[in-house]
C-alpha positions in Angstrom: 0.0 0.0 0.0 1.2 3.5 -1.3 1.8 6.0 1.1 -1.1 8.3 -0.1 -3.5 5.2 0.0 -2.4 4.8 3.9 -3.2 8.2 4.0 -6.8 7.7 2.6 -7.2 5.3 5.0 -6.5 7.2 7.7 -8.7 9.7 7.1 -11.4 7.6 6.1 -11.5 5.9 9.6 -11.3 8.8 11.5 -13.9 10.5 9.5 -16.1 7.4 9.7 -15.2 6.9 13.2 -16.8 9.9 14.2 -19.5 9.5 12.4 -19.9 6.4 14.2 -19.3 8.0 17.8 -21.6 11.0 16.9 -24.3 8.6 16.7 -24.0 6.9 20.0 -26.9 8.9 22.8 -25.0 9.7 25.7 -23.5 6.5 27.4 -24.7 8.0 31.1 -28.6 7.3 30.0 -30.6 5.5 33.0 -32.1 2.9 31.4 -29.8 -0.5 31.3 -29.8 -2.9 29.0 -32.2 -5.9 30.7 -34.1 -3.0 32.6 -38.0 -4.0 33.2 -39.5 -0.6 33.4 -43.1 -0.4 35.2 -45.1 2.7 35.1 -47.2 2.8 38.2 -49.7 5.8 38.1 -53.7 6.8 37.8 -55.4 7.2 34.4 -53.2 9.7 33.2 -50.6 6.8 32.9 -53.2 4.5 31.5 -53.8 6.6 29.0 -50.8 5.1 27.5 -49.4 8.0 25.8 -45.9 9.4 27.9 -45.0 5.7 28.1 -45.3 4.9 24.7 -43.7 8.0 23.5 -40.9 6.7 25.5 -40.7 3.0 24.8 -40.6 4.9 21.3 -37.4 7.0 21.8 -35.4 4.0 24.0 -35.9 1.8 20.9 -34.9 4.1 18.0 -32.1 5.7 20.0 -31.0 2.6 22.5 -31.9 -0.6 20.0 -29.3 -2.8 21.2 -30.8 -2.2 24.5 -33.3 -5.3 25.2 -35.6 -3.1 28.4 -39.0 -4.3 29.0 -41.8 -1.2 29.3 -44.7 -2.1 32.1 -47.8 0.1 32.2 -49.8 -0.5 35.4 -51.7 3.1 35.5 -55.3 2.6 37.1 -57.9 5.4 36.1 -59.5 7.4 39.8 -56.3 5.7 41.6 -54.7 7.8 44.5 -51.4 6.8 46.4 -54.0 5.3 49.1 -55.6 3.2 46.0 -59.3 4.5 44.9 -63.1 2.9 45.4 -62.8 0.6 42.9 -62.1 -3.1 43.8 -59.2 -4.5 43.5 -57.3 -1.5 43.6 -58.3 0.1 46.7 -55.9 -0.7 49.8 -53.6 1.6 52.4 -50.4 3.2 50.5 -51.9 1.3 47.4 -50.4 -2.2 48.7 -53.4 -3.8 47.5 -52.3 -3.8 44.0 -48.4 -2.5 44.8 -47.6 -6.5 44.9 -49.8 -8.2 41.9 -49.1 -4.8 39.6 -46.0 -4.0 40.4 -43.7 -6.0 42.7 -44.4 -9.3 41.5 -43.4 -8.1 37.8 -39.7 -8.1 39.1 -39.4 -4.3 38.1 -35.8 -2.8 37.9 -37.0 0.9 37.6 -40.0 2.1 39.0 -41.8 5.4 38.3 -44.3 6.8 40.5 -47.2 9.2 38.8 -50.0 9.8 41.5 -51.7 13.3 43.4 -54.0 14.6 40.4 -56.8 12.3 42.2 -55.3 12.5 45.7 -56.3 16.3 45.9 -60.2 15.2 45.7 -60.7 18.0 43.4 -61.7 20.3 45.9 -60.2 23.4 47.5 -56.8 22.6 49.6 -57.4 20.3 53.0 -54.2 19.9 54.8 -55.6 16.3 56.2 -56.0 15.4 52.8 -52.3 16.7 51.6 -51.4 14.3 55.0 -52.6 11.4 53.2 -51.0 11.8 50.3 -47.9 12.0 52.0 -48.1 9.2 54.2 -49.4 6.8 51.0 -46.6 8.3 48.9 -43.6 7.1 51.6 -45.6 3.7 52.3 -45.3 3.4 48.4 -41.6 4.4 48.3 -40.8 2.7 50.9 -42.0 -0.7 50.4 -40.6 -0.5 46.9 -37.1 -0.1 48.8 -37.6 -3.3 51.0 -39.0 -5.7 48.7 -37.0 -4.8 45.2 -34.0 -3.4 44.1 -35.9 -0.8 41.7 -34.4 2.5 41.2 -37.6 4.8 41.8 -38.6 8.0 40.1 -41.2 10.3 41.8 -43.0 12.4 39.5 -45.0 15.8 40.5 -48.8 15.8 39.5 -49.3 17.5 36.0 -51.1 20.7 35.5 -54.8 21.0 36.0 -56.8 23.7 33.4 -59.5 24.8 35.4 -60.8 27.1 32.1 -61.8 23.4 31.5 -63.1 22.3 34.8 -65.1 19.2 34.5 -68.1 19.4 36.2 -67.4 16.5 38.9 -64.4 19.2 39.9 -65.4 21.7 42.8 -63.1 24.1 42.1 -61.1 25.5 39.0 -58.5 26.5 41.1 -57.3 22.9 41.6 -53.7 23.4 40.2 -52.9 25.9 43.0 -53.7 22.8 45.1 -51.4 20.5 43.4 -48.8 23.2 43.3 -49.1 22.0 47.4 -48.4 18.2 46.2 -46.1 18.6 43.7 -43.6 20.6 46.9 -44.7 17.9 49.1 -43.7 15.0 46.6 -40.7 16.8 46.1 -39.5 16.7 50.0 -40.6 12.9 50.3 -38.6 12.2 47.0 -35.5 14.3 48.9 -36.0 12.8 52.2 -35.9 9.2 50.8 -33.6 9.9 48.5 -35.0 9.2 45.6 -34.6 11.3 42.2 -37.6 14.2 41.2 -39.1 14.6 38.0 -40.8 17.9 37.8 -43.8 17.1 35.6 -46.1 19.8 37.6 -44.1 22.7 37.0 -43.2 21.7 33.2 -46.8 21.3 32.4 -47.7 24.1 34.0 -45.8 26.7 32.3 -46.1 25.0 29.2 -49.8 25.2 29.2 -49.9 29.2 30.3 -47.4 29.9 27.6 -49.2 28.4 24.8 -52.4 30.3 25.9 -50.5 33.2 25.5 -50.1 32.7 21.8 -53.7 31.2 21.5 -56.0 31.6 24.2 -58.4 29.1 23.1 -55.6 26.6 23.2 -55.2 23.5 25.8 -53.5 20.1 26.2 -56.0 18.9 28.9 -59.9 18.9 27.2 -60.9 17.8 29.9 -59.1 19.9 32.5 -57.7 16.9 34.1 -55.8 14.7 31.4 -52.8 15.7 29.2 -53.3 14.9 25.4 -50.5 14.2 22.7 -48.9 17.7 23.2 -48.9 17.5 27.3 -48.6 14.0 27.1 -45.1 14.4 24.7 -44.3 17.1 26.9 -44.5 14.6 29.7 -42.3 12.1 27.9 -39.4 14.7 27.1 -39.0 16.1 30.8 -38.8 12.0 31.6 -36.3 11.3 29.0 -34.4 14.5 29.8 -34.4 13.6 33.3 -32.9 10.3 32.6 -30.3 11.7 30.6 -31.0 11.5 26.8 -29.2 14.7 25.0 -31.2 17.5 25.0 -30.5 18.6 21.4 -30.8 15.0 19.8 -28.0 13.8 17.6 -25.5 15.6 15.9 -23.4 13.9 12.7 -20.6 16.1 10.9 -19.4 15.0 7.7 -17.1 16.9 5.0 -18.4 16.8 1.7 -16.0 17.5 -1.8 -18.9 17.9 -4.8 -18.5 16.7 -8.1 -17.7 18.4 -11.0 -21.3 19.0 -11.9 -21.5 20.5 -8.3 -23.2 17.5 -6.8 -22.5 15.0 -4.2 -24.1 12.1 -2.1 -23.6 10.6 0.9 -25.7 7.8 2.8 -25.6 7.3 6.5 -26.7 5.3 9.4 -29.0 7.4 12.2 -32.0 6.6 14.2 -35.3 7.1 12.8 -37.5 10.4 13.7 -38.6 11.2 17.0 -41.6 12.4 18.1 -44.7 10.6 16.4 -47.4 12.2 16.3 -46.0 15.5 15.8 -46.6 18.6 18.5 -48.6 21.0 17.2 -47.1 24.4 16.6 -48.3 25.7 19.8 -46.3 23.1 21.4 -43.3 23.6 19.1 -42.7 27.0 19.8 -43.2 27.2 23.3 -41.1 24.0 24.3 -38.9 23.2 21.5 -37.4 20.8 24.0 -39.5 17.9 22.4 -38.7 17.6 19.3 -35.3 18.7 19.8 -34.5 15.8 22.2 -35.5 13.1 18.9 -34.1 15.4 16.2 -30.8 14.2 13.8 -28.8 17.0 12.8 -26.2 16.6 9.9 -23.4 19.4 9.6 -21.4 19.4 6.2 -18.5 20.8 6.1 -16.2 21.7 3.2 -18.8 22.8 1.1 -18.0 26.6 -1.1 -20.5 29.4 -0.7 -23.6 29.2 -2.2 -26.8 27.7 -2.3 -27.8 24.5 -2.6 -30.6 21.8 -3.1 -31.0 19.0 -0.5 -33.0 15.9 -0.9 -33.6 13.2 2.2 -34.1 9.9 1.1 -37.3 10.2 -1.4 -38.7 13.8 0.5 -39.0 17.2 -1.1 -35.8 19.1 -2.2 -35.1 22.0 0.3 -32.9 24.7 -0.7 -30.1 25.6 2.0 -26.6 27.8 2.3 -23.6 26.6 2.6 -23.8 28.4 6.1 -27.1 26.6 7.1 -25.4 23.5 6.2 -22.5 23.7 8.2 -25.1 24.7 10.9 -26.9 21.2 10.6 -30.4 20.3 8.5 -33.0 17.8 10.5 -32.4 15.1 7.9 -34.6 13.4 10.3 -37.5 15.9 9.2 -36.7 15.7 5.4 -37.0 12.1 4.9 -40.5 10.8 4.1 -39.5 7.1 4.4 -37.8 7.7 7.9 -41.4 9.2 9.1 -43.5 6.3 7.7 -41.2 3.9 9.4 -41.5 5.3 12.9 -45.0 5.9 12.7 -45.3 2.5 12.1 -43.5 1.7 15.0 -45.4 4.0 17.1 -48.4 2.0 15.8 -46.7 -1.2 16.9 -46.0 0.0 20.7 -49.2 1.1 21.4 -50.1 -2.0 20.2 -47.9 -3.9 22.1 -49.2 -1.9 25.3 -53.1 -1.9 24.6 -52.6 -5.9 24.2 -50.9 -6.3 27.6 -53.5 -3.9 29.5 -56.2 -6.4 28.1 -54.6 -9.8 29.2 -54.1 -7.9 33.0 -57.5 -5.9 32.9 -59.8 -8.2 31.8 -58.0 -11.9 32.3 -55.3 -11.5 34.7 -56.7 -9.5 37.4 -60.6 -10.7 37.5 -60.2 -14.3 36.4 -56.6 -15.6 37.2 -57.1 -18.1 39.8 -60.7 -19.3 39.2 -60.2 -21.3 35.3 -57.5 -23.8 34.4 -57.3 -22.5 31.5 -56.2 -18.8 32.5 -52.4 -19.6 32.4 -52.8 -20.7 28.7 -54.7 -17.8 27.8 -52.2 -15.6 29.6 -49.2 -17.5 27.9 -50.8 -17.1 24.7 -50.6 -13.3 24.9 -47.0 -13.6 26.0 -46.7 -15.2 22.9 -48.0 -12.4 21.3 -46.4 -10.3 23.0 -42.7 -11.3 22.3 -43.6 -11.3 18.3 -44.5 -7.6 18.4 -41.4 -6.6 20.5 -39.4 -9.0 17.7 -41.2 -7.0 14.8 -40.5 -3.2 17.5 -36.9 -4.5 17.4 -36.1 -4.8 13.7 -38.0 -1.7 12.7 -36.0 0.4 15.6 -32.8 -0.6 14.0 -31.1 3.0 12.7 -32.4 4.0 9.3 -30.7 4.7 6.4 -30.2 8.1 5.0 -29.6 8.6 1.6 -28.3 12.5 0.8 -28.3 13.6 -2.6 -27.1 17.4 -2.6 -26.9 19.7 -5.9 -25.3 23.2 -6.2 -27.8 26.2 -7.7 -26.4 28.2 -9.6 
């Protein structure tokens, strides 16, 4: 080998090389590989929407990461369990065991006060409850597993859209009393905080600002796709995913015509479904956290015209694109492919809250045949997370770029 080809071949492996590393999340990211996540939470976690927004992200951005994702959220359920049977109990150990213990969780997340509150104007008895179920919870967590617990703070109440079983549309002033008291609990057991109250909160009064009409709670009481993405960002960002995406730099030489191509390896789009634009320009924070940046380098002054995979051309500078384009954006392949996989999870989770809602829970224990039924929905189960797995894997970009003259 020449000298100049050793050259080339230097340059080509640190080049690619940091490609490569650019496309590894940060290292320090709290889920594990093996992890067996279980969301524990009221209605606004059975709603299945944060936890499959973040199932999403940990499989496009971690795929090599095998973590199971757990939702056990129970609709009217309070830290002391609700009305309902079999969910009420003291400090919720009447379903802590069956829902959440006895799944052999490794991180446990803890989503409860919006129902705790009563709806009603603030009662320091009632906040006493709250507090006492929320360290029975913690702490019984702490003796029987090895879980690494996340409390999160109530999210925001809009009381221009009080429901008419609410006494009060000044409810969130209340939980602005149990998302401080979760927050000393969380510190005196020593056990991380994840704001969701106050992150929610200012979301939603900065979006009215723009649009007064606007609201991610219909209802007054439960988050839709924009809260509910909001929700999944402050999560992920808590545990450590980078809070402007991915970057990948790459130097380009063009053609003679003033052309050039590249193809690389990235992780498909994140968010799906898309916030709306109220949502993206007051908290830019979520789709930021799933975007995939490409800088090119190298490349004379000018315009030029950029094409993602088979998306529309978009004209950029030569300064924008040493800036970084969202190829994750432009590509029109990329999106179909992680909407599909958004289909799949929620899927995935609506499939597992029927074999524990309606099999598990009110029938295990009085057919035979329950244990079949329930292993037959394991079955399921594993196929979709096969099928989750291979559509996660990083997508490929194709990069076609043409000078204008």
């Amino acid at each position: 080998m020449n000298l100049r080809r050793k050259i080339c071949s230097i340059f080509l492996l640190i080049a690619f090389g940091a490609v490569a590393a650019a496309q590894q999340p940060a290292r320090d990211f709290a889920l594990r590989d093996g992890d067996r996540v279980v969301f524990f939470g009221d209605s606004i976690t059975e709603q299945r929407l944060y936890t499959t927004y973040i199932e999403h992200y940990v499989l496009t951005r971690y795929p090599d990461r095998r973590i199971t994702f757990i939702n056990v959220g129970w609709g009217g359920d309070k830290v002391t369990g609700n009305d309902c049977q079999p969910c009420a109990g003291v400090g919720g150990l009447a379903r802590i065991k069956r829902d959440v213990i006895d799944r052999r969780p490794t991180v446990v997340t803890l989503l409860f006060g919006m129902n705790d509150g009563q709806y009603k104007d603030f009662d320091p008895a009632i906040l006493k409850v709250y507090e006492d179920g929320l360290t029975a919870i913690i702490r019984t967590l702490k003796a029987q597993t090895q879980a690494r617990i996340y409390v999160m703070t109530p999210t925001v109440y809009d009381g221009t859209r009080r429901p008419a079983w609410s006494h009060t549309d000044r409810y969130n002033e209340v939980l602005d009393r149990y998302s401080e008291a979760a927050k000393r609990i969380a510190a005196r057991e020593g056990v991380p905080i994840i704001d969701l109250h106050e992150a929610t909160t200012a979301a939603l009064r900065e979006a009215k600002q723009i649009n007064a009409s606007y609201t991610f709670v219909p209802d007054g009481v439960h988050p839709e796709a924009d809260g509910q993405l909001l929700m999944a960002a402050e999560i992920l960002r808590a545990w450590g995913a980078p809070p402007n995406g991915m970057e990948l730099t790459r130097s380009l030489t063009l053609s003679g015509d003033g052309s050039a191509t590249l193809t690389l390896n990235a992780p498909l789009p994140w968010p799906s479904p898309i916030p709306s634009e109220e949502m993206r320009r007051t908290r830019p924070l979520i789709e930021e956290i799933g975007r995939v940046r490409l800088k090119l380098n190298g490349l004379p002054a000018g315009r030029y015209k950029v094409r993602v995979d088979d998306g529309d051309a978009v004209e950029y500078s030569a300064q924008e694109l040493e800036g970084g384009i969202p190829i994750s954006a432009l590509s029109k392949e990329a999106r179909e492919a992680t909407d599909k996989l958004a289909g799949l999870v929620r899927r995935r989770a609506d499939l597992f809250f029927l074999r524990w809602r309606q099999i598990e829970v009110p029938l295990d224990g009085q057919y035979r045949s329950v244990s079949q039924v329930l292993s037959a929905f394991d079955a399921l189960d594993a196929e979709i997370t096969a099928q989750e797995r291979t559509l996660a894997q990083p997508h490929q970009y194709r990069i076609s770029i043409a000078r204008l003259p």
